[in-house]
C-alpha positions as a Python dict, from the first residue, in 0.01 Angstrom:
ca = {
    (1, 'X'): (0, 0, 0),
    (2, 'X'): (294, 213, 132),
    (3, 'X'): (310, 313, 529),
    (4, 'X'): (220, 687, 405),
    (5, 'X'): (-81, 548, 215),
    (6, 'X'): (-160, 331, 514),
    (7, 'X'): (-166, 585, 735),
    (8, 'X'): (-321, 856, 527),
    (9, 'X'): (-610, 574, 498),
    (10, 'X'): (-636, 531, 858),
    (11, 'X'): (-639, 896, 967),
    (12, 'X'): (-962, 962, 693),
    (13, 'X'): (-1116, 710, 821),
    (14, 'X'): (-1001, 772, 1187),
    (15, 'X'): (-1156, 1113, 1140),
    (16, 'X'): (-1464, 1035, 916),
    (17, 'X'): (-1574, 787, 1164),
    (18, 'X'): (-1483, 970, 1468),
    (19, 'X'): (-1741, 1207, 1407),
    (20, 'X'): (-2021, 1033, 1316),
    (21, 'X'): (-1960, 726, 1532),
    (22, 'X'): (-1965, 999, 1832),
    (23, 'X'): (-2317, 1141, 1706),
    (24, 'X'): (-2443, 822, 1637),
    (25, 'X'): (-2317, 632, 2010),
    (26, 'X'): (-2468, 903, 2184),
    (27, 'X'): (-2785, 887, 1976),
    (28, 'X'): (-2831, 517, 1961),
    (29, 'X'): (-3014, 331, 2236),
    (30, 'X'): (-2888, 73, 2453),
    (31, 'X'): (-2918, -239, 2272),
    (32, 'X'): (-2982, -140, 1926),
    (33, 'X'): (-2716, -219, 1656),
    (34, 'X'): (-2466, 84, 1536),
    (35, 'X'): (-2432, 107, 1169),
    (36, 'X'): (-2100, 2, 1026),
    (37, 'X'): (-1788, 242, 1039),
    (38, 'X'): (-1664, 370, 710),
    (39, 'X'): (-1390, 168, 516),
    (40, 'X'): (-1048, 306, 482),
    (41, 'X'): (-1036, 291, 128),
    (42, 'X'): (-1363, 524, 128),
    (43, 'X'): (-1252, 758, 345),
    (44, 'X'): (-935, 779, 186),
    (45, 'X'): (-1041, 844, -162),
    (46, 'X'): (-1245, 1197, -57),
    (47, 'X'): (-990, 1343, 121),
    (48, 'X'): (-687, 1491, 118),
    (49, 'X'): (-317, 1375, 211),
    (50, 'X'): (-290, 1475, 588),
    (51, 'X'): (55, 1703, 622),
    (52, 'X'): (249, 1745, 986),
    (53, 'X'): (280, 2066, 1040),
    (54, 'X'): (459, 1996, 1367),
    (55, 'X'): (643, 1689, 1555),
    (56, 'X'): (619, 1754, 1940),
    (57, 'X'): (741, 1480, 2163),
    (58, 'X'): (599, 1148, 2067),
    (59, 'X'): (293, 1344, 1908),
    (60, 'X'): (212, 1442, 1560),
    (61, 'X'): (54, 1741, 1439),
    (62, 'X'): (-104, 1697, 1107),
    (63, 'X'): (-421, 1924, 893),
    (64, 'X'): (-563, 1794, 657),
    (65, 'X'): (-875, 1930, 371),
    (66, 'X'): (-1109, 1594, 299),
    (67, 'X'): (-1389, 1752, 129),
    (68, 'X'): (-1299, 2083, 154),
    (69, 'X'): (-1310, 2094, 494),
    (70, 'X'): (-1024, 2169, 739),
    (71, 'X'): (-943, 1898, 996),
    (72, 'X'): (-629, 1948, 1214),
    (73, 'X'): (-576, 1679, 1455),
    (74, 'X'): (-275, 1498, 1644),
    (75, 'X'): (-149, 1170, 1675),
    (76, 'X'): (76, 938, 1862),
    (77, 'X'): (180, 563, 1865),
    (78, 'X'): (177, 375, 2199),
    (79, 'X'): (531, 377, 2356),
    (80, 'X'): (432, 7, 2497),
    (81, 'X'): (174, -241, 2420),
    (82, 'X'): (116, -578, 2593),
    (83, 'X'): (-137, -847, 2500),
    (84, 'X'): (-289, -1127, 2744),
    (85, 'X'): (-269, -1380, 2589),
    (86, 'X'): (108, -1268, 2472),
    (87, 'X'): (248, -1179, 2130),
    (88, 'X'): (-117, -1206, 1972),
    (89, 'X'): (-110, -1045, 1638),
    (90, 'X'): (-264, -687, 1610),
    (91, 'X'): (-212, -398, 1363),
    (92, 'X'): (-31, -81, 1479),
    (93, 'X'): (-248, 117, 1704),
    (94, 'X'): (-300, 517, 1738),
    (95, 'X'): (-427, 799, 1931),
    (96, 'X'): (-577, 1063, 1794),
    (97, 'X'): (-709, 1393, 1919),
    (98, 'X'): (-908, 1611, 1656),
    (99, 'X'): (-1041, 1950, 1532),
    (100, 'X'): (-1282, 2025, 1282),
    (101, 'X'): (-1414, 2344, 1274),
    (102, 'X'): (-1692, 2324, 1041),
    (103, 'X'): (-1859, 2082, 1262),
    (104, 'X'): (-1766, 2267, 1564),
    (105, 'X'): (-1596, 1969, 1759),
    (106, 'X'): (-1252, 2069, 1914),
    (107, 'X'): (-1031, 1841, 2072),
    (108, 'X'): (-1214, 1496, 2010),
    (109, 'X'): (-1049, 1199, 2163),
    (110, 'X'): (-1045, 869, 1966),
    (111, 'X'): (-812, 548, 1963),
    (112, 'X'): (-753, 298, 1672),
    (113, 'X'): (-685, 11, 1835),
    (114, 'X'): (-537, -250, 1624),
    (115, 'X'): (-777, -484, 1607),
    (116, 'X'): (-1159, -536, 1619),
    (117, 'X'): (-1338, -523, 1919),
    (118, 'X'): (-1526, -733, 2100),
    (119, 'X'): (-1879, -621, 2024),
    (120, 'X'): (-2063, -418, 2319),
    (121, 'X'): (-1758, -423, 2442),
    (122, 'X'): (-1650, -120, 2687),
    (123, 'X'): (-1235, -36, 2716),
    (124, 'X'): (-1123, 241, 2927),
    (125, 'X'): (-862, 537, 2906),
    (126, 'X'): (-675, 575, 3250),
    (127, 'X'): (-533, 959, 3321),
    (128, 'X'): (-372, 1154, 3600),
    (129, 'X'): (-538, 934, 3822),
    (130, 'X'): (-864, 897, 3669),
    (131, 'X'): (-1064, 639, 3458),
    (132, 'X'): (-1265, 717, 3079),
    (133, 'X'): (-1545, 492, 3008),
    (134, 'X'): (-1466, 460, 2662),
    (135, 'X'): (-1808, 274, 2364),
    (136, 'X'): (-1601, 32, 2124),
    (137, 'X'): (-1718, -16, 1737),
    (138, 'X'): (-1492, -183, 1490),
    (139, 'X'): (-1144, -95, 1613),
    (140, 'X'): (-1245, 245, 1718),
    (141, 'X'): (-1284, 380, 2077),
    (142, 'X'): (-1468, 686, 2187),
    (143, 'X'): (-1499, 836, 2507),
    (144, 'X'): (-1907, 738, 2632),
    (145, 'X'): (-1993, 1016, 2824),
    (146, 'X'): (-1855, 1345, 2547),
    (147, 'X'): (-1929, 1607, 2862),
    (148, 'X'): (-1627, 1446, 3029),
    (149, 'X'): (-1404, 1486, 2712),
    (150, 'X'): (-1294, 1828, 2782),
    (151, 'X'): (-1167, 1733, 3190),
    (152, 'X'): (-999, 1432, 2942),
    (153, 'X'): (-809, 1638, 2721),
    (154, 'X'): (-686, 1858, 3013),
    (155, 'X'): (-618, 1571, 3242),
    (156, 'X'): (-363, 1428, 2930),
    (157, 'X'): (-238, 1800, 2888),
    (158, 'X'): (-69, 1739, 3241),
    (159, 'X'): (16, 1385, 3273),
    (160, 'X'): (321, 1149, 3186),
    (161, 'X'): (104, 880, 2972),
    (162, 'X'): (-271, 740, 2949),
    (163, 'X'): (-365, 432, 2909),
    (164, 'X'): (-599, 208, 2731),
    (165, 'X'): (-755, -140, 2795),
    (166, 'X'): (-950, -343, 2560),
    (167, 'X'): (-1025, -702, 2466),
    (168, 'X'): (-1074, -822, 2092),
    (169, 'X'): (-1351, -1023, 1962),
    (170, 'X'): (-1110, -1297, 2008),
    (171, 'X'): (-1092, -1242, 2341),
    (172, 'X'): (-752, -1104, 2399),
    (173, 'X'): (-694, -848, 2650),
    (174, 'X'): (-473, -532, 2565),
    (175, 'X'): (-297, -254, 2747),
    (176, 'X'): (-144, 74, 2570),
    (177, 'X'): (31, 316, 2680),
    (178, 'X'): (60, 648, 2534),
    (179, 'X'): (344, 896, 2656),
    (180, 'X'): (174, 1231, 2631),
    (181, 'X'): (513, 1438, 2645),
    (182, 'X'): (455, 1718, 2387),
    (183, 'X'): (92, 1670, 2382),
    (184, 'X'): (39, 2024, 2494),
    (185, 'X'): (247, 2149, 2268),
    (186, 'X'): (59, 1986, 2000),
    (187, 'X'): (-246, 2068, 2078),
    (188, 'X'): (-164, 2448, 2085),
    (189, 'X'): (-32, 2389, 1694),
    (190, 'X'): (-329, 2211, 1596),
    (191, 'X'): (-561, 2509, 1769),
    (192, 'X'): (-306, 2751, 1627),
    (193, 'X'): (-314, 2577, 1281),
    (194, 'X'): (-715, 2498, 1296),
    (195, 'X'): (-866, 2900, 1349),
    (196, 'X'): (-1247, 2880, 1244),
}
C-alpha cells in the first residue's frame, strides 16, 4: 500500500472511529468491554480520498466526503518521539483535530498512536501548563472528560507543543510531542472550509 493509501486509510478510520469511540467511552460503564474500533481497510473503502486544502506550520488541513458527508479535520506528525524502553518499534503516529458537521461535533481531539494500547489503559495530553485525561482503545486516544475538549483545543491554539504519554500492551512507555505552530491557522481553514 502506498504512504497516500496508508494515510488515506488511517484518517477514515481515524475519523470513523473517533466518533463513535467518543459516544461509545462516554456511554460505556466502568468495567464493561468497548466494542472493537473499525479496520482501516473498512473505513477506507466508504469514503473518500481526504484532500489538503491548506499546509500551516507542521499542521495539515485536509476535507474529506466518506459517505456523503463532509469531514474537515487537521493533522500533524510528532516533531519528537521517545520510547522507554528505547528504539522499540512503533508505526508513525498522528494528531488529529476534526469537524463534522452533520453530526454536530467541531473540533474533536484524537491521537493515533502507533501502536496498541495497553488495555484500560489511561495516557494523557499535557498543554500550556495543564494535563488531559485521555480513555485508550486500540491505538486511539480520546480526551475522557469531552466538556474539557473545548478549554483543550484553545489551550493548543496558544501553546508551543502538547504532549502525549502512553504505554503499549507491551509495556513500553511513550512520549510525543506535537509542535502546534500553525495550529490556529489551521483550525480557522478547517472552520472556514467545514460551514454547516
Amino acid at each position: 500500500m502506498s504512504v497516500r493509501g496508508m494515510l488515506t486509510a488511517l484518517i477514515a478510520a481515524a475519523l470513523l472511529c473517533a466518533g463513535s469511540s467518543h459516544a461509545l467511552a462516554q456511554a460505556t460503564p466502568k468495567g464493561a468491554t468497548k466494542p472493537a474500533a473499525a479496520k482501516p481497510e473498512a473505513a477506507a473503502a466508504g469514503g473518500s480520498e481526504p484532500t489538503l486544502i491548506g499546509q500551516y506550520g507542521t499542521w495539515g488541513a485536509y476535507s474529506a466526503t466518506p459517505n456523503g458527508k463532509k469531514v474537515c479535520f487537521v493533522l500533524a506528525k510528532p516533531s519528537s518521539s521517545k520510547t522507554n524502553p528505547p528504539n522499540r518499534p512503533r508505526d508513525p503516529a498522528y494528531a488529529f483535530i476534526s469537524t463534522r458537521p452533520a453530526e454536530k461535533v467541531v473540533n474533536e481531539v484524537s491521537i493515533m498512536i502507533g501502536y496498541v494500547l495497553k488495555p484500560g489503559s489511561e495516557s494523557t495530553v499535557e498543554v500550556g501548563g495543564a494535563a488531559y485525561a485521555m480513555y485508550t482503545q486500540g491505538d486511539g486516544l480520546w480526551i475522557k472528560n469531552a466538556a474539557e475538549e473545548e478549554r483543550m483545543v484553545d489551550a493548543m491554539r496558544k501553546a508551543a507543543d502538547v504532549t502525549v504519554k502512553g504505554v503499549s500492551a507491551k509495556g513500553t512507555e511513550t512520549i510525543d510531542v506535537f509542535s502546534l505552530k500553525g495550529l490556529s491557522q489551521a483550525l480557522d481553514r478547517v472552520a472556514q472550509d467545514c460551514r454547516r
